[in-house]
C-alpha positions as CSV (number, residue, x, y, z in Angstrom):
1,X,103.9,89.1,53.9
2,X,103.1,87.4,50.8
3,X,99.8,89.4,51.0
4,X,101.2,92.7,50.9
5,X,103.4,91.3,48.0
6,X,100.4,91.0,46.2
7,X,98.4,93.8,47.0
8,X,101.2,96.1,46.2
9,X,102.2,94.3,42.9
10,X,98.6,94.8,41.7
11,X,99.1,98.5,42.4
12,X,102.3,98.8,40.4
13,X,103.0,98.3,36.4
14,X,104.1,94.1,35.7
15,X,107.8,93.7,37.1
16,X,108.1,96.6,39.5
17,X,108.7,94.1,42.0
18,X,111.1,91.6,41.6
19,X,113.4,89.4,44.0
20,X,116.9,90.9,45.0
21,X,119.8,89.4,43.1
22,X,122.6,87.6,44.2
23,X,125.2,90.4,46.0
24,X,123.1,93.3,45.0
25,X,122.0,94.7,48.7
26,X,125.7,93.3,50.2
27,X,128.3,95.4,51.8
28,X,130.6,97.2,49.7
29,X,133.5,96.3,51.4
30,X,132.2,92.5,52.0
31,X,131.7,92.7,55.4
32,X,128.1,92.1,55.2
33,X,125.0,90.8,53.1
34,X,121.7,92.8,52.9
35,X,118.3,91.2,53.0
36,X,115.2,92.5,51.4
37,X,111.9,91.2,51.5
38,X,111.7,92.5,47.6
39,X,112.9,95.2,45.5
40,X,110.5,97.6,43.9
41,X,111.6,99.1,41.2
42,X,109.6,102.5,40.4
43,X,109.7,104.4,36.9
44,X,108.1,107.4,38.3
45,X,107.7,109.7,41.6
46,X,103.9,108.2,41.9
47,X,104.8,104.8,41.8
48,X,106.9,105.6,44.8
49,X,104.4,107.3,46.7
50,X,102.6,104.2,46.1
51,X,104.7,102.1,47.5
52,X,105.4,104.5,50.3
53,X,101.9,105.0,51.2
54,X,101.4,101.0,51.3
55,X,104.0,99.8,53.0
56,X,103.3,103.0,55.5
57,X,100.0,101.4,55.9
58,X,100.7,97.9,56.3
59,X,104.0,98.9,58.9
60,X,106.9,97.6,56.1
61,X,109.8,98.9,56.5
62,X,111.9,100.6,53.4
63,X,115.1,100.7,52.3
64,X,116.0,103.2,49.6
65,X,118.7,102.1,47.1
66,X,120.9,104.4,45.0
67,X,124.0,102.6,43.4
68,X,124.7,101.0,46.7
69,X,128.2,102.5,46.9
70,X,128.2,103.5,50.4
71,X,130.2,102.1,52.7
72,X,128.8,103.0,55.9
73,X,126.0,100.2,55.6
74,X,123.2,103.0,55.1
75,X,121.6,101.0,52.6
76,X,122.3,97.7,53.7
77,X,120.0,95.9,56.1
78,X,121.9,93.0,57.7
79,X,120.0,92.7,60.8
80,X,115.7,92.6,61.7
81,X,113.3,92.1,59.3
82,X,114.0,92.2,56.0
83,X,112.6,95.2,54.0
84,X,111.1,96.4,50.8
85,X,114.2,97.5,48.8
86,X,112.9,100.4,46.4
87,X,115.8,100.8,44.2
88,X,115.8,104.3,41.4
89,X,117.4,102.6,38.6
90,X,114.6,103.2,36.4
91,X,114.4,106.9,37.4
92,X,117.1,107.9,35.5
93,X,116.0,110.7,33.1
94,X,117.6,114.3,33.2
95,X,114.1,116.2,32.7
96,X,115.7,119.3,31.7
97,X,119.0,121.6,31.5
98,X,119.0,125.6,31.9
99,X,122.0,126.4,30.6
100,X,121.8,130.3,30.8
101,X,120.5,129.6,35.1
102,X,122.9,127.4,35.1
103,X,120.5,124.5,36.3
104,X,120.2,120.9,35.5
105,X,117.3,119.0,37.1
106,X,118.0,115.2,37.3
107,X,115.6,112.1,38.6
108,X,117.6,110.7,41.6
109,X,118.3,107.4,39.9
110,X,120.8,109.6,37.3
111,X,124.1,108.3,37.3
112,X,126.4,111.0,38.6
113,X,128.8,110.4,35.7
114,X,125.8,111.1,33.2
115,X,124.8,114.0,35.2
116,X,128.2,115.5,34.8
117,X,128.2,114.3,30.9
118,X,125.2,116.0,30.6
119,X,126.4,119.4,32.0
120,X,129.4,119.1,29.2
121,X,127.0,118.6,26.4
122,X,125.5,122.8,27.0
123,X,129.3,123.5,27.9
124,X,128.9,123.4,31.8
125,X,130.2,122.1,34.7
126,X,128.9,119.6,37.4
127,X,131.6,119.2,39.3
128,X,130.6,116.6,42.3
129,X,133.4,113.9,41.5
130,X,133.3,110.8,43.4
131,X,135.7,107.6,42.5
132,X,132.7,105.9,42.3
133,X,130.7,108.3,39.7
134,X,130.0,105.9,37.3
135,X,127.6,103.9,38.8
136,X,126.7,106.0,42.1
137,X,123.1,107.6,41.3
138,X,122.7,111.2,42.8
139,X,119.7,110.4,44.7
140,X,122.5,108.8,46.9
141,X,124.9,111.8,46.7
142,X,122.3,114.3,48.1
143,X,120.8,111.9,51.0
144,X,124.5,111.1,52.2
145,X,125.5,115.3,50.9
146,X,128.8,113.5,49.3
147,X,131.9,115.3,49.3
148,X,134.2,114.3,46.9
149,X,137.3,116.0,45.3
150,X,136.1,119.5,44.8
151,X,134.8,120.4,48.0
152,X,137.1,122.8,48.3
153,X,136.3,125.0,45.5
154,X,132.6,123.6,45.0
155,X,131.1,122.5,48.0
156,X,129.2,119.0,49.1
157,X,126.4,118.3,47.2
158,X,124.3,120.2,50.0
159,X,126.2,123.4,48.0
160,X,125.1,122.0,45.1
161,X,121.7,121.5,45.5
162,X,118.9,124.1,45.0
163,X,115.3,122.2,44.7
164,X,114.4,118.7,45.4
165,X,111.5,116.3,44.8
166,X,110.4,114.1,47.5
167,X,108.1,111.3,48.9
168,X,107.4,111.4,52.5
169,X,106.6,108.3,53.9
170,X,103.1,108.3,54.0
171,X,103.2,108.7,50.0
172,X,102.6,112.5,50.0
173,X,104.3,114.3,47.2
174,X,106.8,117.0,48.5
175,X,106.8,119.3,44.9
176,X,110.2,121.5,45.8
177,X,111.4,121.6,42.6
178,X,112.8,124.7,42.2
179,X,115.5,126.3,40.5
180,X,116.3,129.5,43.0
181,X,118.8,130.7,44.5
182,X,117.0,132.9,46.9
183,X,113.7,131.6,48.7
184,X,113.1,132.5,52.2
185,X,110.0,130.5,52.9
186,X,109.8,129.0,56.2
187,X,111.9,126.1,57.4
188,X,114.3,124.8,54.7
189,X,112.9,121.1,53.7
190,X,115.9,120.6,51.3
191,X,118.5,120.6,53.6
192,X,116.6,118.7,55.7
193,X,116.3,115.6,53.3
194,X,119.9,116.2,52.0
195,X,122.1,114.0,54.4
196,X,119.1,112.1,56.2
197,X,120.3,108.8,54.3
198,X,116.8,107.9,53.6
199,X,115.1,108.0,57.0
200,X,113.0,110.4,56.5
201,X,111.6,110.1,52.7
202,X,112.8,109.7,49.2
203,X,114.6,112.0,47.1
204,X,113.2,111.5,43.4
205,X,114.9,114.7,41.6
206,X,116.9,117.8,42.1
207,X,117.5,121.0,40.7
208,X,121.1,120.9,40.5
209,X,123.9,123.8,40.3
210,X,126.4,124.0,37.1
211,X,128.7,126.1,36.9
212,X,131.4,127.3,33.7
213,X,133.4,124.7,32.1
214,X,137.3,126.1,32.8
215,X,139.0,126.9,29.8
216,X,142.3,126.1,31.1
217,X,143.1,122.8,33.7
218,X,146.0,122.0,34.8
219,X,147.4,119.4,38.0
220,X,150.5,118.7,39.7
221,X,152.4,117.0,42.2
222,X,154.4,118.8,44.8
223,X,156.6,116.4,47.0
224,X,156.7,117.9,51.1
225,X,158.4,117.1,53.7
226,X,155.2,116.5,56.2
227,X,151.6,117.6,56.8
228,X,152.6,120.7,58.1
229,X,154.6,122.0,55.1
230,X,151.2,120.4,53.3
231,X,149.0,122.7,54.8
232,X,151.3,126.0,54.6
233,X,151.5,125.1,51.4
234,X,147.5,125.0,51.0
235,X,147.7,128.4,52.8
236,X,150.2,129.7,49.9
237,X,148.5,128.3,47.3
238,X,145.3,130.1,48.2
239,X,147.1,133.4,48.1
240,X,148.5,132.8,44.6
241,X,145.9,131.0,42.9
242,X,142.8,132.3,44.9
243,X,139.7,130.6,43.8
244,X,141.3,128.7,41.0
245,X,142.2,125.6,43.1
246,X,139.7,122.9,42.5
247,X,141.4,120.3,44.6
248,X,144.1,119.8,47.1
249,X,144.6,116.2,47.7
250,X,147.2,114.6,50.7
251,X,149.0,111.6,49.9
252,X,151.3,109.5,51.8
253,X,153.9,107.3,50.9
254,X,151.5,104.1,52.7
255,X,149.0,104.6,50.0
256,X,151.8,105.0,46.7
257,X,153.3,101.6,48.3
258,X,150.0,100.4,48.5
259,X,149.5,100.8,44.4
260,X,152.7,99.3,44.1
261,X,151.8,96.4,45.8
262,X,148.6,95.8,44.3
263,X,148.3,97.9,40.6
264,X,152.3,97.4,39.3
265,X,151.4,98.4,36.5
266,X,149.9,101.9,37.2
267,X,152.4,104.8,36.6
268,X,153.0,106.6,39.6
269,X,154.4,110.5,39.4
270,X,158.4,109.6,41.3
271,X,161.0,107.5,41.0
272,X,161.7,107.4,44.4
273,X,158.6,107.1,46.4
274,X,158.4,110.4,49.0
275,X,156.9,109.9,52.3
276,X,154.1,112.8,51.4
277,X,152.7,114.5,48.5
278,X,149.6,116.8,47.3
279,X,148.4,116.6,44.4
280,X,147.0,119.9,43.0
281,X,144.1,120.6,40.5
282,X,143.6,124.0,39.3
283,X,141.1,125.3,36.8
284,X,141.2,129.0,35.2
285,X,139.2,131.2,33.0
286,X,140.0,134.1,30.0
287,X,144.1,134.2,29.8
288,X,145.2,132.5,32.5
289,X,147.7,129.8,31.5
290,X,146.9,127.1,34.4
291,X,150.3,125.4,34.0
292,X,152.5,129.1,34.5
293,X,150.5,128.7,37.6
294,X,151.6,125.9,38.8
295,X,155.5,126.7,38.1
296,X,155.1,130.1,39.8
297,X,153.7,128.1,42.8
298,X,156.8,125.5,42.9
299,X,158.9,127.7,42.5
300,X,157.5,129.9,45.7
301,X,157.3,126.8,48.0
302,X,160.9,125.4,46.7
303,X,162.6,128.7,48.0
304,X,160.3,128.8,51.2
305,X,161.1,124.6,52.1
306,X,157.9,123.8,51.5
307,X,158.8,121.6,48.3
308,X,162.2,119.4,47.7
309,X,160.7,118.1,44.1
310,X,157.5,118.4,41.9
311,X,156.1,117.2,38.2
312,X,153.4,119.5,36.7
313,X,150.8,117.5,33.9
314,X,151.9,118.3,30.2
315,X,148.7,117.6,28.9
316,X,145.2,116.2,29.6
317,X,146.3,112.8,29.4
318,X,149.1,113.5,31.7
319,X,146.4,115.4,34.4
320,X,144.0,111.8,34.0
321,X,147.2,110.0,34.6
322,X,148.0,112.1,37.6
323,X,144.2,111.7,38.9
324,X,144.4,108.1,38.2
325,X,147.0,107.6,40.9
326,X,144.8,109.2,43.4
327,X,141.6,107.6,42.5
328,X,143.3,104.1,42.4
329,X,144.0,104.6,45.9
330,X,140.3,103.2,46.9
331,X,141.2,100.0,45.1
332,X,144.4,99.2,46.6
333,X,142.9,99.8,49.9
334,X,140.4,97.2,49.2
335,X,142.6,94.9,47.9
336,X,145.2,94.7,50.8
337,X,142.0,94.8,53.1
338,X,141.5,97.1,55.9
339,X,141.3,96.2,59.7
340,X,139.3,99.7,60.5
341,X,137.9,102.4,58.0
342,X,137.8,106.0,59.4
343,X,136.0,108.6,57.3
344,X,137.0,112.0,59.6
345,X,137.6,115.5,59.7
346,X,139.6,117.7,62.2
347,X,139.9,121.6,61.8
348,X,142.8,122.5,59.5
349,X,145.9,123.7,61.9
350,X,145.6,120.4,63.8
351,X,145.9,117.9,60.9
352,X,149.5,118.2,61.6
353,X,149.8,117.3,64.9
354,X,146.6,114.6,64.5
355,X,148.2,112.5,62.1
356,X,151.4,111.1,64.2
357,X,149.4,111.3,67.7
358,X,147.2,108.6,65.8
359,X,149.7,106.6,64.2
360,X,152.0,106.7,67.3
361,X,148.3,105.1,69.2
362,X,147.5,102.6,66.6
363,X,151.0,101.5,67.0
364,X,150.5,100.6,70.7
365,X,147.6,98.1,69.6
366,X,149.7,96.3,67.3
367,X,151.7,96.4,63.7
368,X,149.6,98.2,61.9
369,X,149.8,100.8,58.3
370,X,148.1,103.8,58.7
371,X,147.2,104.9,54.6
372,X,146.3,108.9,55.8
373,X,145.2,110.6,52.5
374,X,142.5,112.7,51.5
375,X,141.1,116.1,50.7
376,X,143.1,118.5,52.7
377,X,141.8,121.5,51.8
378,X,138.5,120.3,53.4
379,X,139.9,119.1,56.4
380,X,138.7,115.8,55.6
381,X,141.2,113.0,56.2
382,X,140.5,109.3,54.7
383,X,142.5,107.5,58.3
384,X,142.4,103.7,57.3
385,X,144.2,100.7,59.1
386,X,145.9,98.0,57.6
387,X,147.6,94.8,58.8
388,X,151.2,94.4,58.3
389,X,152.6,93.7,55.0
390,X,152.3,89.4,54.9
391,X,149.4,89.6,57.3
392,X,145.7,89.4,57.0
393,X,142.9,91.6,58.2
394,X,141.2,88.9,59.9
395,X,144.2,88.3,62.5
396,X,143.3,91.5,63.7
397,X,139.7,90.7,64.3
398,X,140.4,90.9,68.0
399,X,141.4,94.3,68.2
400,X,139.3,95.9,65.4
401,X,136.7,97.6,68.0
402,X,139.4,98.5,69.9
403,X,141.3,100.4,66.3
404,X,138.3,102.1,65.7
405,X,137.6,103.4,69.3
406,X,141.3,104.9,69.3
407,X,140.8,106.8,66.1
408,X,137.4,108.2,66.8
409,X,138.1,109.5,70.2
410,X,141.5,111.4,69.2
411,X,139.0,112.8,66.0
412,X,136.5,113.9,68.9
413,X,139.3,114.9,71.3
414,X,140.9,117.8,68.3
415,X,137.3,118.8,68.0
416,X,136.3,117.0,64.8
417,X,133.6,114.7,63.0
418,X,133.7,110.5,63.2
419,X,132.0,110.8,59.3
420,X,133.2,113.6,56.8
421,X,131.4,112.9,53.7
422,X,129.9,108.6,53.9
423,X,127.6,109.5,56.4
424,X,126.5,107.7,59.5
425,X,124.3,104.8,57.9
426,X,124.4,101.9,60.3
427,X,127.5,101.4,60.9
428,X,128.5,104.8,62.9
429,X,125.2,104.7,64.7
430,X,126.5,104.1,68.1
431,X,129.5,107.0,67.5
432,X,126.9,108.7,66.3
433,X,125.6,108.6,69.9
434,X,128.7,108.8,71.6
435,X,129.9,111.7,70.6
436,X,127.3,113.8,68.9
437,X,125.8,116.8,71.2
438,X,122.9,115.2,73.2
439,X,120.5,118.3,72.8
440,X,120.9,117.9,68.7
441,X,120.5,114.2,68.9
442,X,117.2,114.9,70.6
443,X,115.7,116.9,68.2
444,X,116.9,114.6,65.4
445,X,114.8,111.9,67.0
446,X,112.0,114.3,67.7
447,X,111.8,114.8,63.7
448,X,112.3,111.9,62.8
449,X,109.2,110.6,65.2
450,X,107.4,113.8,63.3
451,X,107.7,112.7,59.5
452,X,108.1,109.0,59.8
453,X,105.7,108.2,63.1
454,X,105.5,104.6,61.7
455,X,109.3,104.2,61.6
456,X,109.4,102.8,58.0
457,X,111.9,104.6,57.0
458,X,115.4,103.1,56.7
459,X,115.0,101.6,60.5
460,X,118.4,100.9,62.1
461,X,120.5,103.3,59.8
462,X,121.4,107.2,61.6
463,X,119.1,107.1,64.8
464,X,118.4,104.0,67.3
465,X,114.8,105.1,67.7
């Protein structure tokens, strides 16, 4: 292997290869360490079909590394050979903005936080938001098709998305780089690569959407007495507001103690900690006052039960503030440790009766939290399990499989998805396989066999091949 090394590094400019440093390839969550043979470090879309086309040739297998903030261990190999890492951090250049088409186009190593800043600079919007936008690259948004907080207004990044580059793994060049909104040409290659988590080429750029910057924002937090008066009140707050909502966000009084018990320090909305909570984001255009909007809409779900208390930003400082308490949620997940991580989503009028059937389960396998929060108006639930306050993750070691198992089959059982927005990767390969439709996991595997024949690309992450 220390041939190919060289052959390949004789190919490439001095120091596109270079050994993997300490933690870089690891687990997010640090359950596991990645291995890599190398990591090739390309500056431009034909250095990557280089490496592509050699390591096609030679039978090396090929990890593709955005920012590495997934967490379903798609870009982590753990197991097998270890791979050539190619990581985009060099190919981070926006290559152009349109404002009047409304059209960025970005190299995939962009950080999404610069992509966004970038869209502000000619008075747009980009609105993909991600807790982790400052250092996840949006290469890695489009192949897991990230969700985020704006789904609900804005769409995945699939939505977002209306031309890619991309290298197939035999180093051809796909040149789909366009900026349309309309093209009718055969099968659609784009939405092919977005969400294939690397396994079946390369994303180097996209032609992204923007959209107007609001002129007026404004968030708020509405106290409720359960999920269901959450989601009648999503169902009034469409009425009233229409397409103004940006985000609708479910929050549960597991997750608030959570912060309290690991970030003291960051200001939280109540006094009195409710049991659940949405957190509203709305964003208007021309005369409408975005705050007005949000007492109108207290006031309508006060008189109708929906609401016992509420507190509406006063500024921009206030709405960071507000969005800090939901972002922090992540962190003090991470902190206190999970036993089992479940990424799902169930159709909207059974999230109520979801929620407690899984708790009331869990409960059965031992004393357990359950932190339910996420983006309601999506239907996408964040359905995480903790150990008892005092205890640690690892004494549950002997029933994680078991956690897990209990959640996914409820999810599959109300009809929903085992991953919402992170993806398969390696980690959900065999739920993947349990519960996915047999006649579309065949043809997933019959293209996969058709673009990569050589299996090179990103083995053991989406399809057991």
């Amino acid at each position: 292997m220390s041939d190919f090394l060289a052959t390949l590094a004789a190919q490439l400019p001095h120091g596109t290869l270079r050994p993997a440093n300490p933690g870089e390839l690891d687990d997010p969550r640090g359950r596991h360490e990645g291995q890599a043979l190398a990591v090739a470090r390309p500056a431009s879309t034909l250095e990557v079909s280089t490496i592509l086309k050699a390591c096609n040739q030679a039978s090396v297998s090929v990890v593709p590394l955005g920012g590495g903030t997934g967490l379903v261990l798609g870009q982590v190999a753990h197991d097998g050979p270890a791979p050539l890492v190619i990581s985009l951090e060099r190919m981070t250049a926006i290559r152009a903005i349109y404002p009047s088409e409304n059209v960025i186009v970005a190299e995939a190593g962009a950080i999404l936080a610069d992509v966004q800043n970038a869209a502000q600079g000619v008075d747009r919007l980009f609105p993909l938001s991600l807790a982790a936008e400052g250092s996840a690259r949006i290469g890695g948004n489009l192949a897991t098709n990230a969700g985020g907080l704006n789904v609900l207004r804005y769409g995945n990044a699939r939505d977002l998305c209306l031309g890619l580059e991309a290298v197939l793994p035999d180093g051809s060049i796909w040149n789909g780089l366009k900026r349309l909104r309309k093209d009718n040409t055969g099968y659609d290659l784009k939405n092919l690569m977005i969400g294939s988590e690397g396994t079946l080429g390369i994303i180097t750029a996209a032609a992204l959407r923007l959209f107007p910057q609001p002129t007026g924002e404004a968030a708020a937090f509405f106290v409720v007495p359960d999920p269901q008066a959450a989601l009648d009140l999503l169902a009034l707050a469409r009425a009233q507001l229409g397409e103004t909502i940006s985000a609708f966000e479910l929050i549960s009084g597991v997750g608030l103690d959570f912060l309290t018990e690991t970030l003291p320090d960051l200001r939280q909305p109540f006094a009195v900690r409710p049991e659940w909570c949405v957190l509203i984001d709305v964003g208007t255009s021309g005369a409408l006052d975005p705050f007005v909007m949000l007492e109108d809409l207290f006031t309508a779900a006060f008189t109708a039960g929906l609401a016992s208390d509420g507190v509406i930003a006063k500024s921009g400082s206030e709405r960071a503030e507000f969005w800090a308490v939901r972002e922090s949620i992540p962190e003090a997940n991470r902190r206190i440790g999970s036993i089992s991580s479940h990424d799902i989503s169930v159709p909207l009028s059974t999230i109520p009766a979801f929620i407690p059937e899984g708790i009331a389960a869990l409960r059965e396998l031992g004393d357990v939290r359950v932190n339910c929060f996420g983006h309601l108006g999506d239907g996408n639930l964040h359905y995480n399990v903790f150990p008892a306050k005092g205890r640690d993750r690892r004494e549950y070691e002997d029933i994680r499989a078991e956690v897990k198992r209990t959640v996914h089959d409820l999810v599959h059982a109300y009809d929903g998805s085992v991953s919402a927005e992170h993806g398969i990767g390696r980690l959900k390969v065999e739920d993947l396989e349990r519960y996915q439709d047999p006649v579309k996991l065949a043809a997933m595997r019959a293209i996969k066999k058709a673009l990569d024949p050589n299996g090179i690309m990103n083995p053991g992450a989406v399809l057991r091949i």
